[in-house]
Residue frames relative to the residue before (quaternion, step in Angstrom):
aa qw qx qy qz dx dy dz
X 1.0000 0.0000 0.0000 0.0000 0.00 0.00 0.00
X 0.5066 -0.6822 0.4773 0.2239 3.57 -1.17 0.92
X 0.0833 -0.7048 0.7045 0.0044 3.67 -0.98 0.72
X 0.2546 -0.7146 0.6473 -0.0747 2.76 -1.68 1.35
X 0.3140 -0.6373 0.6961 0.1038 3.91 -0.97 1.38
X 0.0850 -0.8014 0.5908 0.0387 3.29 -0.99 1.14
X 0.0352 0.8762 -0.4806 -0.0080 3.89 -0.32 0.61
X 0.0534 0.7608 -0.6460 -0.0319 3.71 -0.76 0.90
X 0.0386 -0.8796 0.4620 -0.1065 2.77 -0.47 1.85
X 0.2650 -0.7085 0.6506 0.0668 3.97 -0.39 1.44
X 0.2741 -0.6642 0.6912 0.0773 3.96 -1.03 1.58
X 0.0537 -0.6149 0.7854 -0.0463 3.48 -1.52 1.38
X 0.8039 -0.0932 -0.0535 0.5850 3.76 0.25 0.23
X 0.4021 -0.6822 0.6106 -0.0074 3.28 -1.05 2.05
X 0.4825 0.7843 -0.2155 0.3250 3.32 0.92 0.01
X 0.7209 0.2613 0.1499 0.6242 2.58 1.08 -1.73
X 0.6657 0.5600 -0.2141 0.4443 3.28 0.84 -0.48
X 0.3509 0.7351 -0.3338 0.4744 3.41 2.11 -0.56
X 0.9573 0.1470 -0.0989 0.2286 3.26 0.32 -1.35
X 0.0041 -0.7478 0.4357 -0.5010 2.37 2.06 1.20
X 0.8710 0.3146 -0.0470 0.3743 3.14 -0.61 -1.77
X 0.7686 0.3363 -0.3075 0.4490 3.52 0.72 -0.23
X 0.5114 0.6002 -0.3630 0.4964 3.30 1.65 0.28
X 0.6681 0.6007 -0.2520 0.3596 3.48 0.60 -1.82
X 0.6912 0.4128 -0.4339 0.4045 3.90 0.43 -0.76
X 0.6048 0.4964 -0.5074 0.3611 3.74 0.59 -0.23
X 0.7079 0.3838 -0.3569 0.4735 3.82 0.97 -0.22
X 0.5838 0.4975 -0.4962 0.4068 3.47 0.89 0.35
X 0.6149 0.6128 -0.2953 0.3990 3.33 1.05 -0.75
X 0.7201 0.5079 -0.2001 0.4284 3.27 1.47 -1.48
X 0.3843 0.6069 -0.2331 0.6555 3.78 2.10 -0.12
X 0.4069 -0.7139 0.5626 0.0909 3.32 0.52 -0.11
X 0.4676 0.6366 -0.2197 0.5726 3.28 1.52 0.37
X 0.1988 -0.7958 0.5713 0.0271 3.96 -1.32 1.22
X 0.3411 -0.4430 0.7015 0.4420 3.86 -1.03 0.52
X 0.5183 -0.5039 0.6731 -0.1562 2.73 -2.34 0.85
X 0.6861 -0.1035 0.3890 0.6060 2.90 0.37 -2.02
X 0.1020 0.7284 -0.6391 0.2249 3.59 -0.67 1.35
X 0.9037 -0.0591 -0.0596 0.4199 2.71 -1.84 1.95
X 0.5518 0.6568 -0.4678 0.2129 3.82 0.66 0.20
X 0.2931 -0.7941 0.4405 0.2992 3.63 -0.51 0.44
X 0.5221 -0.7008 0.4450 0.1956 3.42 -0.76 1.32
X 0.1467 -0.7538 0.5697 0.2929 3.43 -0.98 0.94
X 0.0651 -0.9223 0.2606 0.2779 3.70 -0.16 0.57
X 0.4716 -0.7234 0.4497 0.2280 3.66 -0.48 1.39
X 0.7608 0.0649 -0.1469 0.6288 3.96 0.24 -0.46
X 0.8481 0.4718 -0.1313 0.2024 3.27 -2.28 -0.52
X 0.4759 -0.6951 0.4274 0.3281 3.58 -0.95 0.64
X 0.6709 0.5128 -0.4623 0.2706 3.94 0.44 0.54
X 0.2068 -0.8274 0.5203 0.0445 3.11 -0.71 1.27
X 0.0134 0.7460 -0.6573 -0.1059 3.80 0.34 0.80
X 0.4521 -0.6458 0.6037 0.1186 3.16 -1.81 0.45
X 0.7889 -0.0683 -0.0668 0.6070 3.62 1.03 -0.42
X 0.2500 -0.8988 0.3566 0.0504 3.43 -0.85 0.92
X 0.1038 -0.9457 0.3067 0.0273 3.70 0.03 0.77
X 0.2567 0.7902 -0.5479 0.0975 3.47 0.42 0.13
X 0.2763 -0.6209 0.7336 -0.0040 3.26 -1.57 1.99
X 0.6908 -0.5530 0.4476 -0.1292 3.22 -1.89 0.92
X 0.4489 0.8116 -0.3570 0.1115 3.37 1.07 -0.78
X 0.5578 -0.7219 0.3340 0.2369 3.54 -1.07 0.92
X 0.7100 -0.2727 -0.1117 0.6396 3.52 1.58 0.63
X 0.7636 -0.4723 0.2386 0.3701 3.47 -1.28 0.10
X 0.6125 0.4833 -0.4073 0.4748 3.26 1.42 -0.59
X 0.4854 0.4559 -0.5014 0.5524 4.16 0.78 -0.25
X 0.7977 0.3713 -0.4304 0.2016 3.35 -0.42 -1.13
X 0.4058 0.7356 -0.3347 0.4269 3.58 2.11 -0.81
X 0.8132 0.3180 -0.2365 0.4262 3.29 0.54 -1.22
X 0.3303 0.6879 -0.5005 0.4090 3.59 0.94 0.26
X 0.8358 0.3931 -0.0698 0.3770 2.68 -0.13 -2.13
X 0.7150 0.3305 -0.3411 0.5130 3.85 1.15 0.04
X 0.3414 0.6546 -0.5871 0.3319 3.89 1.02 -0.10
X 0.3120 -0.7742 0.4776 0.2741 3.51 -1.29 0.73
X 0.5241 0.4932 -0.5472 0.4273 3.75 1.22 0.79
X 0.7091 0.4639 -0.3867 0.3639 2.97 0.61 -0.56
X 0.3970 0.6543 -0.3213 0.5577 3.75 1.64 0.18
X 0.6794 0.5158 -0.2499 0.4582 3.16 0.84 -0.67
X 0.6495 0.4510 -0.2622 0.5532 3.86 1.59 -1.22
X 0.6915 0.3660 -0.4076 0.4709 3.55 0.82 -0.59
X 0.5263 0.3209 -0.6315 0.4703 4.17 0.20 0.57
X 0.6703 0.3657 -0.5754 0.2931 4.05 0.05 -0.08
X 0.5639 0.5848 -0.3894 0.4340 3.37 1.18 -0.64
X 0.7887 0.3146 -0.3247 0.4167 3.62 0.57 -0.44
X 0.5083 0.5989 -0.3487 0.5113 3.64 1.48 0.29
X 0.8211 0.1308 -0.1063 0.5454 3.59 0.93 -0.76
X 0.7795 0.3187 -0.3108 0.4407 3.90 1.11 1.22
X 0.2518 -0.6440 0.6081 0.3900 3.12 -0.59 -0.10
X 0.1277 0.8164 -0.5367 0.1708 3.68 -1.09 1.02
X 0.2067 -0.7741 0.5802 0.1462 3.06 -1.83 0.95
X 0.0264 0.8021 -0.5788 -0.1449 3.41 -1.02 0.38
X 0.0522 -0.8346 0.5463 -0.0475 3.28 -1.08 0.87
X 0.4465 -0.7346 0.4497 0.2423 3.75 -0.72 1.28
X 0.0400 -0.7317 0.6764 0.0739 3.95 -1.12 0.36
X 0.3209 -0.6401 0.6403 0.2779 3.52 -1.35 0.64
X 0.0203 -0.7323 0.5312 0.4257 4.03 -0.30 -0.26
X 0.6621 -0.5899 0.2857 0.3634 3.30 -1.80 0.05
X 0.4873 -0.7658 0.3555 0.2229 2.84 -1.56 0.53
């Protein structure tokens, strides 16, 4: 079953966050895993969240996406991401 990394992600220093983004597709790729949905701004139609940028990775099941989210380089992109955004990230199983 497919699993999906969700991220709404608000930029506070573009700066930093650069090398974020120009870093981060080589570990999706190495995951075996595809952006979906990148950096798009949601128009939103109901409800009180208002993300600002939207991401949604792909991953070929939960145990890949598991090991993503613990690799320790890719630890390393998610302290710039939390240094230069303000951000959510949240895990989905999809269906089966």
């Amino acid at each position: 079953m497919k699993a999906y990394l969700i991220a709404d992600i608000a930029i506070n220093d573009s700066a930093v966050f650069s090398e974020y983004l120009v870093r981060m597709p080589e570990f999706v790729e190495k995951y075996g895993a595809q952006y979906l949905v990148k950096g798009n701004s949601p128009s939103v139609i109901e409800g009180q969240w208002h993300p600002e940028q939207l991401v949604i990775i792909e991953f070929p099941n939960r145990q890949v996406l598991d090991g993503f989210l613990k690799d320790a380089e890719v630890q390393n992109l998610f302290h710039l991401r939390h240094s230069s955004t303000d951000s959510n990230l949240i895990r989905v199983n999809g269906c089966t």
